[in-house]
BAZA-273636 format. One record per residue: x, y, z of N, C-alpha, C, O, CB in turn. Coordinates in pm, whole numbers, padded with zeros to 5 digits, always signed. Glycine has a CB too. Layout:
N
XYZXYZXYZXYZXYZ;...
END
This chain:
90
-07979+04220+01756-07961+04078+01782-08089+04026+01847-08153+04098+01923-07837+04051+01873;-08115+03940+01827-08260+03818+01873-08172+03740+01926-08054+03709+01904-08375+03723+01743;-08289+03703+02032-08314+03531+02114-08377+03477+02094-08468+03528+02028-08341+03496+02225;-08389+03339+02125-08471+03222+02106-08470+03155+02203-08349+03160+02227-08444+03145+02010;-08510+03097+02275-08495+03023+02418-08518+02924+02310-08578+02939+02204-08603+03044+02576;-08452+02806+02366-08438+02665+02255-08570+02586+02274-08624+02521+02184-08291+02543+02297;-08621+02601+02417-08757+02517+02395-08875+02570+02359-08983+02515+02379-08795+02454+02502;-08855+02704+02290-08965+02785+02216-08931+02748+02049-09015+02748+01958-08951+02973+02256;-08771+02715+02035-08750+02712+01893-08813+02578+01814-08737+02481+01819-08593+02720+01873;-08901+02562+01765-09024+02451+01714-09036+02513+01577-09142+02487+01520-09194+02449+01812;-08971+02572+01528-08986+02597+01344-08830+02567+01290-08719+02576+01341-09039+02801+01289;-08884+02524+01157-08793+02479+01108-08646+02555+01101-08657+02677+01091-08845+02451+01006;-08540+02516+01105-08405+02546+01092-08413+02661+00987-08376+02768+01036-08315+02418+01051;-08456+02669+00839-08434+02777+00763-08514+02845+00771-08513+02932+00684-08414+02767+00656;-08613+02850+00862-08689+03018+00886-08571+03081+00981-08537+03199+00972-08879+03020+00992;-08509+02980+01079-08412+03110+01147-08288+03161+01107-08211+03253+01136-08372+03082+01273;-08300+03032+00998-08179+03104+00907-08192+03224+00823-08102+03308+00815-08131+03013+00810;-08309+03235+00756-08352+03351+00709-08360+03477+00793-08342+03581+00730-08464+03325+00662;-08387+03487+00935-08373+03550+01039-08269+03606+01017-08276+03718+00967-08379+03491+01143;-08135+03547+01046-08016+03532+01046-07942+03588+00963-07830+03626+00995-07996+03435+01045;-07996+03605+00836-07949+03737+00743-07968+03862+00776-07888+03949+00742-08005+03742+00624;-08096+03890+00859-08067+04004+00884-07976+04060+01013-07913+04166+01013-08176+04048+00879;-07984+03976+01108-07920+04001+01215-07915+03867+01277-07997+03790+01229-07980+04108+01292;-07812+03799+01408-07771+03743+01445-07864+03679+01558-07877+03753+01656-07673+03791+01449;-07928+03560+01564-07973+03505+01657-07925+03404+01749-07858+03304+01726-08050+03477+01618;-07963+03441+01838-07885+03391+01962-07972+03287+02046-08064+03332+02114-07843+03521+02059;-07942+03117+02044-08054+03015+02087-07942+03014+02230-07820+03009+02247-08095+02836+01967;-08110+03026+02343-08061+03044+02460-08101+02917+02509-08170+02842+02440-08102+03163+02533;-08048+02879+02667-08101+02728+02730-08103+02849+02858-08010+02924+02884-07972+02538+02736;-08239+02844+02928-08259+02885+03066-08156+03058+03104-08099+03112+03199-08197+02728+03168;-08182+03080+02979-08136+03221+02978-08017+03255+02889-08022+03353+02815-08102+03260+03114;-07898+03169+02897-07786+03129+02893-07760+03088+02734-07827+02999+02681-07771+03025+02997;-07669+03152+02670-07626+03151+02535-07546+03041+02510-07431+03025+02552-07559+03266+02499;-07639+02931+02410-07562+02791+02361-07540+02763+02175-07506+02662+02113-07674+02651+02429;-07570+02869+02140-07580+02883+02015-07578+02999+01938-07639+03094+01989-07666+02833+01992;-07520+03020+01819-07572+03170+01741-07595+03111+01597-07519+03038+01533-07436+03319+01738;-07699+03154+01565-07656+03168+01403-07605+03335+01340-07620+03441+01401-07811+03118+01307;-07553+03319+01226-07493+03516+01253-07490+03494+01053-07479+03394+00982-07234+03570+01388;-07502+03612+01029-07521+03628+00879-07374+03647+00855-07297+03719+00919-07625+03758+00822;-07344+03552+00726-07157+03541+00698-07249+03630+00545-07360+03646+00495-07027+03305+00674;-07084+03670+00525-07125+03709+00368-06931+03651+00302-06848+03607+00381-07185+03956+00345;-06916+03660+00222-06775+03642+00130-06658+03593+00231-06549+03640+00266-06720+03805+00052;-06756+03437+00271-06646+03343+00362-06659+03202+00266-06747+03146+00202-06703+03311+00563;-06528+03183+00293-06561+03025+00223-06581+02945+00323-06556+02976+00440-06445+02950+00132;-06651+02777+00265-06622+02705+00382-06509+02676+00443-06525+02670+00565-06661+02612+00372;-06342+02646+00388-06279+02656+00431-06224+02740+00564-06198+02705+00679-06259+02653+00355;-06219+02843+00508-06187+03007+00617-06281+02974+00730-06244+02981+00847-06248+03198+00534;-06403+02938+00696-06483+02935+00783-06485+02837+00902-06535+02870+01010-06576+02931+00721;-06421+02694+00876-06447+02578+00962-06297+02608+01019-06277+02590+01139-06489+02412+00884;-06166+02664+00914-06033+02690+01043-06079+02819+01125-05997+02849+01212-05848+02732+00964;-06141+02866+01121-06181+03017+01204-06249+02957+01313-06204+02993+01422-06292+03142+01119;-06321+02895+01317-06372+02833+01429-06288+02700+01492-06263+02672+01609-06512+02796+01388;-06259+02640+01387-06132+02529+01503-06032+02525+01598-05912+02551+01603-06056+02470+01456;-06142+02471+01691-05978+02557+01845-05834+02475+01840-05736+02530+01890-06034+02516+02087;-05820+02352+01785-05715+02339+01721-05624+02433+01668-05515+02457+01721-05744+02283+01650;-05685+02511+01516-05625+02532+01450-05602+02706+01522-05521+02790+01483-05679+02484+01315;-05699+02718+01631-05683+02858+01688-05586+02846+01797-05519+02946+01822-05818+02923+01742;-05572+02755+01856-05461+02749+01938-05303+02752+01891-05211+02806+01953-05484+02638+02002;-05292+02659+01728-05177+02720+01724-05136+02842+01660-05014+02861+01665-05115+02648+01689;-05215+02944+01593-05204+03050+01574-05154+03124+01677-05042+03176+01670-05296+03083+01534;-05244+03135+01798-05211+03194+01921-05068+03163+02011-05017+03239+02092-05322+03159+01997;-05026+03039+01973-04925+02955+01980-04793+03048+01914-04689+03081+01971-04968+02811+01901;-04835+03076+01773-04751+03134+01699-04702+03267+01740-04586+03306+01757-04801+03137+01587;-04839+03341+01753-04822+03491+01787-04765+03469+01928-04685+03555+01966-04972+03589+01783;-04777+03424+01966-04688+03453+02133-04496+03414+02128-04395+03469+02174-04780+03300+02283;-04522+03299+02052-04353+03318+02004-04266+03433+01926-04144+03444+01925-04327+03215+01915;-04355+03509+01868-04278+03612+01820-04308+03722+01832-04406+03788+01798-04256+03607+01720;-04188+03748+01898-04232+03899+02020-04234+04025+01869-04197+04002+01754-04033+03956+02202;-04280+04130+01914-04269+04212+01838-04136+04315+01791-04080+04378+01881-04358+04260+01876;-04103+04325+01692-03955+04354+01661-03861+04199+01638-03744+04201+01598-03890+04452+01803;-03931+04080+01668-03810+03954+01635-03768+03869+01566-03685+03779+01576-03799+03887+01683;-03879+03931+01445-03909+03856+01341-03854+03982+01220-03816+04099+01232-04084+03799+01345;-03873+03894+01111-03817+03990+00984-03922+04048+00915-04036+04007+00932-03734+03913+00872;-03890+04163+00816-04040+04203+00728-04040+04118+00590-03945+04050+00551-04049+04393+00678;-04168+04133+00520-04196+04056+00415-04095+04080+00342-04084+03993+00256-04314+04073+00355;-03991+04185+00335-03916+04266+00226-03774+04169+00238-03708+04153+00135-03894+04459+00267;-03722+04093+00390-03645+04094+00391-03625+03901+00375-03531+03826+00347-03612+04192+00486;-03786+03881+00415-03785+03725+00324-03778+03747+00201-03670+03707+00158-03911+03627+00333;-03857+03801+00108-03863+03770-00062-03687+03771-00090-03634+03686-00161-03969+03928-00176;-03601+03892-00015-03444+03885-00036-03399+03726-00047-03348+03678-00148-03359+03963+00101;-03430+03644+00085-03401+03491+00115-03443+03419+00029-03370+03347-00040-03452+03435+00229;-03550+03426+00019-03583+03342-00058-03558+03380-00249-03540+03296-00338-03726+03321-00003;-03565+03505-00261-03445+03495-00405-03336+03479-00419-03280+03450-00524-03424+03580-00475;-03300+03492-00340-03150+03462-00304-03123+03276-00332-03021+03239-00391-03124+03515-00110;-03208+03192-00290-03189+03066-00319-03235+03014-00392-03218+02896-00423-03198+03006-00256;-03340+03131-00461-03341+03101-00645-03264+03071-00746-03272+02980-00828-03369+03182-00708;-03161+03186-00728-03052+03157-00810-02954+03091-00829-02875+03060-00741-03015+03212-00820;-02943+03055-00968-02834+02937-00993-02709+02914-00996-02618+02956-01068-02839+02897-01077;-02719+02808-00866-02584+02814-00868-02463+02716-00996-02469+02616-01069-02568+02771-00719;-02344+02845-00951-02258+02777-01093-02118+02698-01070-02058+02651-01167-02212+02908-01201;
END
């Protein structure tokens, strides 16, 4: 991993992006980490902007804390439910 102290960083944005493929640079302010760029490979933008949204990370975390372990059902025993209200009724 590299640093950059931000008031040394004076080249353009895609030289450190090129950096950045190989390993992860880290733009510092007075020592202190305010930035990274980090090499993604087989992310979409999608995946990518909810992975970082503390919105959308809070209610995940939201989620996982409501359901304790053991209180929920397995995948095996939704697909049952939900075929179950597939079929037609007569």
């Amino acid at each position: 991993m590299k640093t950059v102290e931000i008031s040394e960083a004076t080249g353009p944005l895609s030289e450190y992006a090129e950096q950045a493929h190989q390993e992860a640079l880290v733009v510092t302010a007075g020592g202190k980490p305010v930035a990274a760029l980090v090499p993604i490979e087989d992310v979409d933008l999608e995946s990518l902007s909810l992975g970082t949204n503390p919105d959308f990370l809070g209610l995940i975390e939201t989620s996982r804390a409501r359901c304790r372990p053991g209180a929920g059902i397995s995948t095996d025993e939704m697909r049952k439910r939900l075929a179950a209200r597939r079929q037609p009724v007569r």
